[in-house]
N, C-alpha and C positions, 0 to 999 in steps of 0.2 A: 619469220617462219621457223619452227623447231622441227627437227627433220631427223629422222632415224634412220642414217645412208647404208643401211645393212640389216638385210632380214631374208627371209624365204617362206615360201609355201611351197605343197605338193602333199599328193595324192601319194601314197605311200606302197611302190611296188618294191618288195624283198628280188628283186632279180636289177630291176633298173638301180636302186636305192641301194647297191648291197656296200658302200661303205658304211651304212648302217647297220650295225652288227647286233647279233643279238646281246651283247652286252650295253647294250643304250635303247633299254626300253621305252623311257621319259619320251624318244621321240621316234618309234616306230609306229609311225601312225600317224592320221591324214593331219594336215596344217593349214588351216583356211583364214581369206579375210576375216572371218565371224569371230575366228577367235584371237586374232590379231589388234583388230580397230580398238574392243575395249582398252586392253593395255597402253594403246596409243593416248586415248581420251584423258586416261586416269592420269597420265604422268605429264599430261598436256604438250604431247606430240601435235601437227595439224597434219603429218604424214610422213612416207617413208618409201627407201626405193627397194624395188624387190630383184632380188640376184639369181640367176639362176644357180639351181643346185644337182644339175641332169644336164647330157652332154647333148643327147639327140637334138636336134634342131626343133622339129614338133614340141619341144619346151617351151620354145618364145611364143610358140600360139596358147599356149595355157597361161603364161604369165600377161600378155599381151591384153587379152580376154578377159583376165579378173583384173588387171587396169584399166581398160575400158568401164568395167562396172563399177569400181569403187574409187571417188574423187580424190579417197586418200594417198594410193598409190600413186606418189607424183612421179616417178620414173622407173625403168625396167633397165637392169643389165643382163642381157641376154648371152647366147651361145651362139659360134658359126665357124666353121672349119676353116681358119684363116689362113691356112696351105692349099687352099682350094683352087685349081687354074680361075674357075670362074667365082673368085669373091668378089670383083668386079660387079655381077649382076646380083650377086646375094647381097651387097650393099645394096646398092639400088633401088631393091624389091624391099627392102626394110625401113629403108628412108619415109616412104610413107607411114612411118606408124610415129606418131609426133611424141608420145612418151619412151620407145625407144632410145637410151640416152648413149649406152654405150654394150661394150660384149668382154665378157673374161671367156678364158682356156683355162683348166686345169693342169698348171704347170707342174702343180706340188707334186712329190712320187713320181715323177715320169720318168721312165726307164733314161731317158735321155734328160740330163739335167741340163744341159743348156739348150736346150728345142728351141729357148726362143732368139737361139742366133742364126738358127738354120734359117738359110737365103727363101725359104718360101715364107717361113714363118715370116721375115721381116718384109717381106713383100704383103701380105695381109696387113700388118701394122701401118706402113707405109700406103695404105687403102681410104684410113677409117679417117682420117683430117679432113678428105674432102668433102664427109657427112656430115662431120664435126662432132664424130663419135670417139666419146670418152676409153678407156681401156683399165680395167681392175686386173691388178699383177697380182696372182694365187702361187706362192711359191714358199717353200722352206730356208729356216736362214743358211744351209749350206750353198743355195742359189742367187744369196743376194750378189756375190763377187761378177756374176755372169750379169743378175741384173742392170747392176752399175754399167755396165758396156752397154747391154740391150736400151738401155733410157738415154745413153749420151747419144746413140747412135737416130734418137729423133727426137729434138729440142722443144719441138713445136707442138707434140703432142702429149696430150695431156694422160697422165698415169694418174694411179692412186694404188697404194700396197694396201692390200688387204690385210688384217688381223697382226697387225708388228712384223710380217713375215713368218707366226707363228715361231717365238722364241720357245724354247725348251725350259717355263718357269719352273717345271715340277721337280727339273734334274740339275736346276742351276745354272744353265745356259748363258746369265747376262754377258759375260765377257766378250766370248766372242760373237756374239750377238749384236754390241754396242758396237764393236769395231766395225762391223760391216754395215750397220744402219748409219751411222754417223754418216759414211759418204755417200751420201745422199742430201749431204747441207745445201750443197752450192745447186742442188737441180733444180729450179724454180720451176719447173712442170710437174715434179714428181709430188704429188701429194700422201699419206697416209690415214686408213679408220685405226680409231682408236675403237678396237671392236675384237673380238676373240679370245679374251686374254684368258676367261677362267677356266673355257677347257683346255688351254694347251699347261694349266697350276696341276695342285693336286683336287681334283674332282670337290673329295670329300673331306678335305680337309684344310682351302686356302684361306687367308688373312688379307686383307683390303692392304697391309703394309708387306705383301710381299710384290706387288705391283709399281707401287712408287717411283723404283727406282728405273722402270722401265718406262713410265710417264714422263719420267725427269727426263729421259735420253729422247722421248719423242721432242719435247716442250723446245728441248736445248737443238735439234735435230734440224726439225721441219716448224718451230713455233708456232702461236695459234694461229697463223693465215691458214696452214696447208694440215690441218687436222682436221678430221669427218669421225665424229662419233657415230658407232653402229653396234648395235645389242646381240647382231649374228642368234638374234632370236629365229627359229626355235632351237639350235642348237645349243645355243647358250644353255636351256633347261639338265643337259646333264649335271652343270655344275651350279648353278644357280638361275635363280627367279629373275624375272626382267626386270623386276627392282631392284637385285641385289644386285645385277652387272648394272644397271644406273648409276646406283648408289656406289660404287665403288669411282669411277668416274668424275659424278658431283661433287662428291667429296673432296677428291684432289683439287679439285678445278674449285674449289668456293670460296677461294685466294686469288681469283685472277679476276679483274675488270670484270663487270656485266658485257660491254664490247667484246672481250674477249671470250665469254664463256656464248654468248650469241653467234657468233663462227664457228665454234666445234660443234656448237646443239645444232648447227640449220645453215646457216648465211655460208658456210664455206661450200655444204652440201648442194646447195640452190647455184651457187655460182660454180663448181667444178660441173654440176651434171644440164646444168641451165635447166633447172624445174621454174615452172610456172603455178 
């Protein structure tokens, strides 16, 4: 199964949406299955999981909703205020929705860079095992040092870092960038998408060989067990086409085993979020 563990839809409000700026035209405006599935069909995707991109909770019933309609949609990473006295019952009530796989928080930017060591935070986290819901780490790499604590601190539960951590390729960031992803070798829970790369380059102007060397530190990192490709379509469109973030990707990857490149398109994606 080839699986694209990272994408979004929505209905496009300038007040809810407003990290969408009027400098990102490409993708101010609505984002639908209809025009997702082609893209999927053409590059022989059989599907993909949808993330949310809006904090309100009333999210997971829109993304919940167009999973239910469309078979392709194998799983939903939702939103849920996991400082909540009662996440107890807000799991619960979620549990029944069987593509429901897991939930991120918007860590990145937050006034508080380490929120997620605060004792409620880790009390929500300390929640989601007994659903056997997954959890997507949204953070910048100045949070990765906080993260390392935050992921030793539950063994058993399964991460996945979103987008590299979003390195700084545009300003040359690899350095300390590497230092802090590397320790993440020894966390066999901690997964990573190979997904985000070409908005965090230059927009308008990046190279398939400025990426490499950040591939090379994932390969070396997390190897191809604990890799999840994701095209962070539609946002990817500011800086490229779904093809070209593919194609940048396939590329790297078309030196490694068929086994191997089978785990990053799907088989890692199917087993970390347990699609069916």
């Amino acid at each position: 199964m080839k699986i694209d563990a990272h994408q979004h839809f929505w209905k496009f409000d300038p007040v809810r949406d407003n990290w969408i700026t009027e400098e990102m035209p490409a993708i101010r405006k609505d984002f639908l299955p209809e025009d997702l599935q082609p893209l999927l069909q053409q590059n022989g995707f059989d599907g993909c999981v949808l993330v949310q991109s809006a904090e309100p909770e009333t999210e997971n019933e829109f993304l919940l909703e167009l999973a239910q309609q469309h078979d392709f949609i194998k799983g939903v990473v939702g939103w849920i205020e996991l400082q909540a006295a009662d996440i107890e019952d807000t799991l619960a009530y979620y549990s029944r929705f069987d593509k429901l796989k897991g939930f991120r928080y918007v860590l990145q930017g937050h006034s508080n860079k380490a929120l997620m060591l605060e004792p409620e935070f880790k009390n929500g986290i300390r929640k989601l095992a007994r659903y056997g819901y997954t959890y997507d780490i949204l953070i910048f790499p100045d949070q990765l040092a906080y993260t390392q604590s935050f992921v030793a601190a539950f063994p058993d539960q399964p991460f996945v870092i979103d987008h590299l951590a979003k390195p700084r390729i545009k300003d040359n960031g690899y350095d300390a960038w590497k230092q802090r992803i590397r320790a993440f070798a020894g966390y066999e829970n901690v997964y990573c998408k190979v997904s985000g790369m070409v908005t965090e380059a230059n927009w308008k102007g990046w190279k398939k060989e400025d990426f490499s060397r950040y591939l090379d530190t994932l390969v070396d990192t997390f190897g191809t067990e604990r890799l999840l490709y994701g095209s962070d379509w539609p946002v990817c469109l500011l800086a490229a086409t779904y093809e070209e973030m593919l194609g940048i990707v396939t590329d790297y990857f078309s030196s490694f085993s068929q086994a191997e490149q089978a785990k990053l398109f799907g088989r890692n994606a199917a087993s970390f979020y347990h699609l069916s």
